[in-house]
ZAMARGU-4260 file (C-alpha; in steps of 0.2 Angstrom, whole numbers, plus 5000, padded with zeros to 4 digits):
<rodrens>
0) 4680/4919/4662 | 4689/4932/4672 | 4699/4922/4685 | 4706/4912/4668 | 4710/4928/4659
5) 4719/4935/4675 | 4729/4922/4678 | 4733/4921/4658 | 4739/4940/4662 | 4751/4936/4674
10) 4758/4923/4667 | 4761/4928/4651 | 4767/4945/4658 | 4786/4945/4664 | 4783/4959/4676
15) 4768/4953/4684 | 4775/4935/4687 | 4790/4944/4695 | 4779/4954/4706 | 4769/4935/4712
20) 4788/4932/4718 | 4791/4945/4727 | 4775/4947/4736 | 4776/4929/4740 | 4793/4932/4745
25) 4790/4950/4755 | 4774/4938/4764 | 4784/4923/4768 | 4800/4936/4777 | 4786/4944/4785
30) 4779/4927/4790 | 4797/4921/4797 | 4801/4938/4806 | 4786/4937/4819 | 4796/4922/4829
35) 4813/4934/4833 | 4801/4949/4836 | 4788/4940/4849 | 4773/4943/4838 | 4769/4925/4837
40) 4775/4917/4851 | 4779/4897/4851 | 4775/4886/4867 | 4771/4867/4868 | 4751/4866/4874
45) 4743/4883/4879 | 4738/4883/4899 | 4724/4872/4902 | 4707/4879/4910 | 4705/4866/4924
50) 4691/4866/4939 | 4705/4863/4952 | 4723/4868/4955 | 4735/4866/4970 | 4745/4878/4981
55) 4762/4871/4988 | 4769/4877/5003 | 4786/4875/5011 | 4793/4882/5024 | 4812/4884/5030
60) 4819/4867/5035 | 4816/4863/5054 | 4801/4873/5055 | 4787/4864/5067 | 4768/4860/5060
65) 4761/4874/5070 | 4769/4888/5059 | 4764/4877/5044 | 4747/4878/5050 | 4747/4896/5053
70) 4753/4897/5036 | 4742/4887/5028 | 4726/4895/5037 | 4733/4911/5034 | 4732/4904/5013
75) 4715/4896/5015 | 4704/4910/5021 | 4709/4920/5006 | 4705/4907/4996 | 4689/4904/5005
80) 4683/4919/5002 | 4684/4921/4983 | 4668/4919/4974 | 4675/4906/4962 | 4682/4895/4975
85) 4669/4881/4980 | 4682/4871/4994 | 4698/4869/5000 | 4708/4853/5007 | 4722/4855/5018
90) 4734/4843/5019 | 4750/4846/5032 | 4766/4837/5031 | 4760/4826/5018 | 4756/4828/5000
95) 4737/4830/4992 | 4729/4812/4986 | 4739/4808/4973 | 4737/4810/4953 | 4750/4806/4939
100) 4756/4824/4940 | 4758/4822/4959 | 4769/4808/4957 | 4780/4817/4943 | 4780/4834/4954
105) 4785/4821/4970 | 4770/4826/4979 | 4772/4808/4986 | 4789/4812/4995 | 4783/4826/5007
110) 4782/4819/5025 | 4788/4832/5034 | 4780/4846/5045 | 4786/4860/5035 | 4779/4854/5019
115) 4760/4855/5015 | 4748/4855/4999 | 4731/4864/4997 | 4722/4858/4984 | 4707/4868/4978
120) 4693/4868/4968 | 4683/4882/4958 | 4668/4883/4949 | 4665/4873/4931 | 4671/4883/4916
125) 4651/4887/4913 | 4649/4896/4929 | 4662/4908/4928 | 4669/4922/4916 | 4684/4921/4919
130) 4699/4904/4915 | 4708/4894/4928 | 4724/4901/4925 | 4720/4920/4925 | 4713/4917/4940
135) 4726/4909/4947 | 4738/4923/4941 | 4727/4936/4948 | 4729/4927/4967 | 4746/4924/4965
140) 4753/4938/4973 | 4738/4941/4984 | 4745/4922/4994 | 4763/4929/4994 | 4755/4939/5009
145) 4754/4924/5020 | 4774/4919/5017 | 4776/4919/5035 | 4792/4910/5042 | 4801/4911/5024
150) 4787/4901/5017 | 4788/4896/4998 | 4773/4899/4991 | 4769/4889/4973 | 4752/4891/4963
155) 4753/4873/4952 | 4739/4871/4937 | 4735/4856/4930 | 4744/4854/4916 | 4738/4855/4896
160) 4752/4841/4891 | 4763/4827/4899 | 4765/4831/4919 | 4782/4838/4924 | 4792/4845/4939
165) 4789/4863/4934 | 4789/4873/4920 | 4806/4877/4919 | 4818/4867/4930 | 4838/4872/4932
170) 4849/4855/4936 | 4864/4860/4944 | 4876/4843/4942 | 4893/4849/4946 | 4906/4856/4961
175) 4916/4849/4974 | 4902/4846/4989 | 4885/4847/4990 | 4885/4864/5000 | 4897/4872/4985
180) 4882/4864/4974 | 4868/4872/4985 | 4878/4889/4985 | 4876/4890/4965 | 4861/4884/4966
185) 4857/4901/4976 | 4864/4910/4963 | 4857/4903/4948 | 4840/4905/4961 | 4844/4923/4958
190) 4846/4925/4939 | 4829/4917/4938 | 4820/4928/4950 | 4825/4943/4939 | 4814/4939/4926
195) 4799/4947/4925 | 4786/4933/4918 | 4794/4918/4931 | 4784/4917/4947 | 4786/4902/4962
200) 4804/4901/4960 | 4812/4890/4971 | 4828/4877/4975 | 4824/4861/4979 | 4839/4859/4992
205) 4838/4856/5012 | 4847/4869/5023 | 4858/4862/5037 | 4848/4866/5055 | 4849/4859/5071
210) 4837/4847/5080 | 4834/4838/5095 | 4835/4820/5099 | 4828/4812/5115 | 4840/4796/5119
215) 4834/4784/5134 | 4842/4781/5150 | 4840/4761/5149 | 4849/4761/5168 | 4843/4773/5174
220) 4824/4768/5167 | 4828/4750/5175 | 4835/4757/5193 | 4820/4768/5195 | 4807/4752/5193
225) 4802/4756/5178 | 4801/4746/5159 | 4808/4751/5141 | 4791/4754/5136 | 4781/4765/5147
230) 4795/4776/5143 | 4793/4775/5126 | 4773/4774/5124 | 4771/4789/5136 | 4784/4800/5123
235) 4774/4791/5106 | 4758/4796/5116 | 4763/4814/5119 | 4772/4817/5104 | 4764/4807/5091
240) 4749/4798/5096 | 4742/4779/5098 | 4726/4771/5093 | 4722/4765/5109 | 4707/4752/5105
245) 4694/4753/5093 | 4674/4757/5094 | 4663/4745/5086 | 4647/4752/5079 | 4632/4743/5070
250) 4632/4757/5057 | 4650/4756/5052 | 4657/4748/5039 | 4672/4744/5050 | 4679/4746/5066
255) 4683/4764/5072 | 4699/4768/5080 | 4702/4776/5100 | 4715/4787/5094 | 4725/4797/5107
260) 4738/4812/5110 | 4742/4824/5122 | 4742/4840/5111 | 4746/4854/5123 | 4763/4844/5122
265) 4768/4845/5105 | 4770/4864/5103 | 4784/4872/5109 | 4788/4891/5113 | 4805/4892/5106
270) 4816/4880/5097 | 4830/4880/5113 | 4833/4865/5126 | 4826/4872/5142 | 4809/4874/5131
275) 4810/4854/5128 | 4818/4851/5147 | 4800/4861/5152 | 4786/4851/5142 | 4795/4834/5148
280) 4796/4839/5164 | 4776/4838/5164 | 4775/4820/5158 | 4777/4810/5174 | 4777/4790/5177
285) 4770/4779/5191 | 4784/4764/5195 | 4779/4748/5201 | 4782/4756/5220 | 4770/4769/5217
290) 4783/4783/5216 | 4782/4798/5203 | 4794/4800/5193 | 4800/4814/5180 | 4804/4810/5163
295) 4816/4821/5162 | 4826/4810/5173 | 4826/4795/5163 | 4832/4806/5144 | 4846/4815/5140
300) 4843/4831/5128 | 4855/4830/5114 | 4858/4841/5101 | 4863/4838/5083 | 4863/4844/5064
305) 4853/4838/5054 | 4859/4832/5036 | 4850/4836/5021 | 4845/4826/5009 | 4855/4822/4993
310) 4845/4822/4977 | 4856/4812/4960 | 4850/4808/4943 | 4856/4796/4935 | 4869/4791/4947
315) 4875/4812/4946 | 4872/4822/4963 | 4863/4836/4956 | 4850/4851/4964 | 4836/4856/4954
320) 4830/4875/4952 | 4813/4876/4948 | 4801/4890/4942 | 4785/4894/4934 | 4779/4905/4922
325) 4764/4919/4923 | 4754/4917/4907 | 4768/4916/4894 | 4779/4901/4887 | 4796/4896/4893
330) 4805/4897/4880 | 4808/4918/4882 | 4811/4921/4901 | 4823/4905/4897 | 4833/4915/4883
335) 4833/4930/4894 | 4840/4920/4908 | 4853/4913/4898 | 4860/4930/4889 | 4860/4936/4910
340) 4871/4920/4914 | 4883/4923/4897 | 4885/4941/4899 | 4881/4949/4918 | 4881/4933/4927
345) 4896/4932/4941 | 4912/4940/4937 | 4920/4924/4946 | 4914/4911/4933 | 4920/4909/4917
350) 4903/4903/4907 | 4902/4893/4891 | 4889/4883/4879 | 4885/4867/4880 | 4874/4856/4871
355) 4859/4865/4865 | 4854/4879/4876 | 4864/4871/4892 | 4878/4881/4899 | 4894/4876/4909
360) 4903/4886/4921 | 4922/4886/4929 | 4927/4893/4945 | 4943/4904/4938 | 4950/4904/4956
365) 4948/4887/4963 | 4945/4877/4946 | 4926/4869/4954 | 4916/4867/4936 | 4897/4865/4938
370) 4882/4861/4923 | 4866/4868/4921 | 4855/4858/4911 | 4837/4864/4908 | 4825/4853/4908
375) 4804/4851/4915 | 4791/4860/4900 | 4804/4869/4893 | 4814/4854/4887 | 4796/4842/4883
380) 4793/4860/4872 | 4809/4859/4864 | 4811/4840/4863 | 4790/4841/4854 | 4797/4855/4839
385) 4814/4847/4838 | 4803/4832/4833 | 4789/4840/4823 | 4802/4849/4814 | 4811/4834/4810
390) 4793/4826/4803 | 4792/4841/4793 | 4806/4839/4786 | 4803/4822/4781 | 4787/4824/4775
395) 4791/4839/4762 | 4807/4825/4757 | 4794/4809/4754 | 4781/4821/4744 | 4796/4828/4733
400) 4804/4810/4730 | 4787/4805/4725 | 4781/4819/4713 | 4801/4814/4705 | 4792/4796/4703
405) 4777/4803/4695 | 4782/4817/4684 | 4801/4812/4681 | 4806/4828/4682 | 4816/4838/4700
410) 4810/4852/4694 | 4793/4851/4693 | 4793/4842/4709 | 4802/4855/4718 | 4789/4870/4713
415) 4775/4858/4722 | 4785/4856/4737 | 4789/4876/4737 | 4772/4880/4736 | 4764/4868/4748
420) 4779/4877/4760 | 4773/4893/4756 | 4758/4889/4766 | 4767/4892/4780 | 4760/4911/4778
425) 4746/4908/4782 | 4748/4897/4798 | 4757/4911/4803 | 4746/4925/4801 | 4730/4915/4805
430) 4740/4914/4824 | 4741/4935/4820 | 4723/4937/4818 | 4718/4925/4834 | 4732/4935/4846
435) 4721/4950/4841 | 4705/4945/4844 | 4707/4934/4860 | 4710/4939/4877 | 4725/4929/4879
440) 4740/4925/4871 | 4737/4913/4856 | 4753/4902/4855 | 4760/4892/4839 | 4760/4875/4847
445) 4763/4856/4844 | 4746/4855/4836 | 4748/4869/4826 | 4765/4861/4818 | 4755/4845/4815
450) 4742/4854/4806 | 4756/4863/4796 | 4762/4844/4791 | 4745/4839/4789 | 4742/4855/4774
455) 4758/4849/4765 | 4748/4833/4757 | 4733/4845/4753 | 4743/4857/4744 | 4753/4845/4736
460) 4736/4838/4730 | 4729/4855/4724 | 4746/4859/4714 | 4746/4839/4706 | 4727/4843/4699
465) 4731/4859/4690 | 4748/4851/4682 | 4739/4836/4679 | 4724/4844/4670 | 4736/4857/4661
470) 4746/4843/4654 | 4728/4835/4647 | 4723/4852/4639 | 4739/4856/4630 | 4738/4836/4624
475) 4718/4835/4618 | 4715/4851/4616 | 4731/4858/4606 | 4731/4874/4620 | 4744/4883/4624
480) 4753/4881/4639 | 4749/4896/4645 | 4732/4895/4638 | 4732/4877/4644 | 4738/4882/4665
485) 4726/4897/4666 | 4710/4886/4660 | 4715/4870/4671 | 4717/4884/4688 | 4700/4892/4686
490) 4691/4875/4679 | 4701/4869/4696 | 4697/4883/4708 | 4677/4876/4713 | 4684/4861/4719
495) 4698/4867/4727 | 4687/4882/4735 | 4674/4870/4740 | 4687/4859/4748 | 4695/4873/4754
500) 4678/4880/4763 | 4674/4863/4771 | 4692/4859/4780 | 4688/4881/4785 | 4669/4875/4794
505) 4677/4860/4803 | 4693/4866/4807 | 4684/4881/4817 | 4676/4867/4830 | 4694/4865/4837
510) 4699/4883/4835 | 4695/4889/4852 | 4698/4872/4863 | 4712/4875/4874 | 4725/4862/4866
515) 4719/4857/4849 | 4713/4875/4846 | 4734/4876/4837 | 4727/4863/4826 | 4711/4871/4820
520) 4717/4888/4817 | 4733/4881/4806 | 4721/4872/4795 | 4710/4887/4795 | 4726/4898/4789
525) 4735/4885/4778 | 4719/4879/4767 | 4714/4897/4765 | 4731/4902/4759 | 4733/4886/4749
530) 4721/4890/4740 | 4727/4909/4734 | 4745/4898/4732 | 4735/4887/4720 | 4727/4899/4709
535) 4742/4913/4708 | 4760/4903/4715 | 4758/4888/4706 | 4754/4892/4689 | 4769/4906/4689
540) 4781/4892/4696 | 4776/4878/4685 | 4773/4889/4669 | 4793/4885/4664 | 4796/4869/4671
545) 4778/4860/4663 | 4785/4859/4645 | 4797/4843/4652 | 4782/4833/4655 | 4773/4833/4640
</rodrens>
């Protein structure tokens, strides 16, 4: 048989069981380097390809609804007009109907009127060439256009994994007040917007402005004949709006509300007093004499700053820094951020290392020390490998501990273990090949760690059959252990090709789905490469250490 006499050759030949290391080796180094030099590129979950997708806009604090509007319609007949897009739902000062995601990006929290969501649907994944998130990335800068009014424009996708703020967020916990806070903030804002793959960057922290409160005259409402309440319906009326009484139809399912505002009074032509003083002075009141009289008589125009809100987690004032990224994981713009803050970042900071990839920095002239602790995808992706890894770990320790049990020998044990870790080569390069022949990036992701674990226990089985049957030969037979560990490989290599072959066909159903595709394509690459470990690695590694078992 030729497979036995060619594995007979190399292992009874010194140079050609040295040469099985080092290509093993040379693979495996090639195999490693493509994480420091991008080729593969690691992320949690690849972007999802959804039917809908959302469009945040907000606008400088104190901005009215009007210029909200004007932004939003601006956005929505871009959109409109886009062959995928089937509809659009506007939604001003007040978040979309809410989701899971919604809630944990605080959709639910937006009452005011220069905050509104868009949601917007597109065609089904089978009437269209091209995914949700290219798309998206192809209109991204297309709706910048409409940033009237220092509007923030943010393109959120449904996400492939657990819902978060964004994909990378900034907390900035820290300094001496909240405006010293906000002014890092700004800065940190800055670092982020240099890098070229984050888009929608954005702090989530109020500016100061003025505003305008109407405060009732209550003596001069009573002098003039007139009640509390007219005063206060007639301003809730203009400003706001009543439902008035109801309409009941036959058809309806319930009753249907009068509802009434004066709208010409609700927009104003600048943000100054005399501009308030002039729309009040149209609202005019009948008192119980029959006399009209002026609104603006019976309120006072004050004046006042507005406060922002303070944002804390876990009892900790903080500011969050958010951003997204444009088709690439978070991982690398978050790296290059980080070098920027470590070696360019402001001359008046001294910066440190903190936990993990979290920086700390010092104020050298007035002391004030502020944290940046990264979290959103970016830390669900490092918290999901951290884990994974940790699993890994495990599992190659369980599987060594029992082969100890089984054979009674370290050794031995140790060569399954290193070659069902060898494997590694071809999850690796099976990511390679994908890269090449798909459109998009092709990510090593979560599911591709847990198909890595999941190749350990079939190696481990493929390596335990050949010393297993090996072991019988050189018993019954009277071969030699050579003899014995090239006839038990190729006798083996049916089965194992067979088995090999059938996790291949299956495995390629998941290969292109957009979160388990990790999955299918690890266990296309591990079993393939399992199986050239189990007819070449394996009975060079165990050739020495076999003899302790018989």
């Amino acid at each position: 048989m030729k497979l036995e006499k060619f594995i007979y050759e190399i292992i009874q030949s010194p140079k050609k069981s040295l040469l099985v290391y080092i290509i093993t080796l040379v693979l495996f180094i090639l195999g490693v380097a493509t994480f420091p030099t991008k080729i593969v590129k690691a992320k949690m979950l690849p972007s999802k390809d959804s039917d809908t997708f959302s469009v945040y806009v907000d606008l400088k604090d104190g901005s009215s609804k009007e210029q909200t509007k004007e932004v939003t319609s601006c956005i929505s007949k871009k959109l409109i007009i886009k062959d995928l897009v089937t509809d659009v739902s506007v939604f001003i000062g007040e978040g979309h109907p809410l989701d899971f995601a919604a809630l944990v990006k605080q959709s639910a929290l937006k009452d005011k009127q220069s905050q509104a969501e868009i949601m917007v649907n597109i065609k089904k994944e089978a009437n269209r060439d091209i995914s949700s998130y290219n798309f998206v990335s192809s209109i991204r800068e297309e709706l910048q256009e409409c940033s009237n009014y220092d509007a923030n424009i943010k393109l959120i996708e449904l996400p492939a994994g657990p819902p978060v703020l964004a994909s990378i967020v900034a907390e900035i916990y820290g300094g001496d007040s909240f405006e010293s806070r906000r002014e890092f903030a700004y800065k940190v804002e800055k670092v982020l917007k240099e890098q070229k793959s984050l888009v929608d960057v954005d702090v989530m922290a109020e500016d100061s402005y003025n505003k305008y409160e109407i405060i009732l005259d209550n003596n001069k409402i009573i002098k003039s004949g007139l009640s509390l309440d007219q005063v206060k319906n007639i301003i809730y009326i203009a400003y706001e709006g009543v439902v008035l009484s109801v309409v009941n139809e036959k058809d309806s399912q319930s009753q249907v509300p009068i509802f009434l505002r004066l709208d010409d009074q609700r927009v104003f032509d600048s943000n100054k007093k005399e501009e308030i003083l002039n729309k009040l002075s149209t609202l005019k009141l009948i008192n119980k004499n029959g006399f009209t009289i002026p609104l603006t008589e019976l309120v006072e125009i004050k004046k006042i700053k507005k406060e922002p809100t303070l944002t804390s987690k876990d009892l900790n004032p903080m500011i969050n820094v958010i951003a997204e990224t444009d088709k690439d994981s978070q991982i690398y713009p978050l790296l290059s951020a980080r070098n920027e803050f470590l070696n360019n970042f402001d001359s008046k900071y001294e910066v440190s290392k903190s936990n993990l990839l979290n920086l700390e920095f010092t104020d050298k002239i007035s002391g004030e020390k502020f944290k940046l602790v990264w979290d959103g995808e970016l830390k669900v992706t490092i918290d999901t490998f951290i884990d994974l890894g940790t699993a890994f770990i495990i599992a190659m320790v369980l599987i060594f501990f029992l082969m100890v049990v089984y054979y009674k020998s370290f050794a031995i044990s140790g060569g399954i273990v290193l070659s069902s870790f060898v494997s590694i080569i071809g999850v690796i390069f099976a990511h390679i090949i994908m890269d090449l022949i798909t459109t998009d990036t092709f990510y090593l992701t979560a599911t591709s760690l847990i198909g890595f674990i999941g190749l350990i226990g079939i190696n481990s089985r493929n390596s335990t059959l050949i010393i297993d049957f090996t072991k019988q030969l050189v018993q019954e037979k009277g071969l030699t252990i050579n003899e014995a560990i090239a006839k038990a490989t190729a006798t083996r290599s049916k089965p194992i090709i067979l088995t090999v072959l059938t996790m291949v066909f299956a495995s390629s159903l998941l290969a292109t789905d957009a979160v388990f595709g990790g999955l299918g394509v690890a266990l296309i690459g591990g079993t393939l490469i399992s199986y050239v470990v189990s007819m070449f690695f394996v009975p060079v590694i165990i050739r020495n250490q076999i003899r302790k078992i018989l």
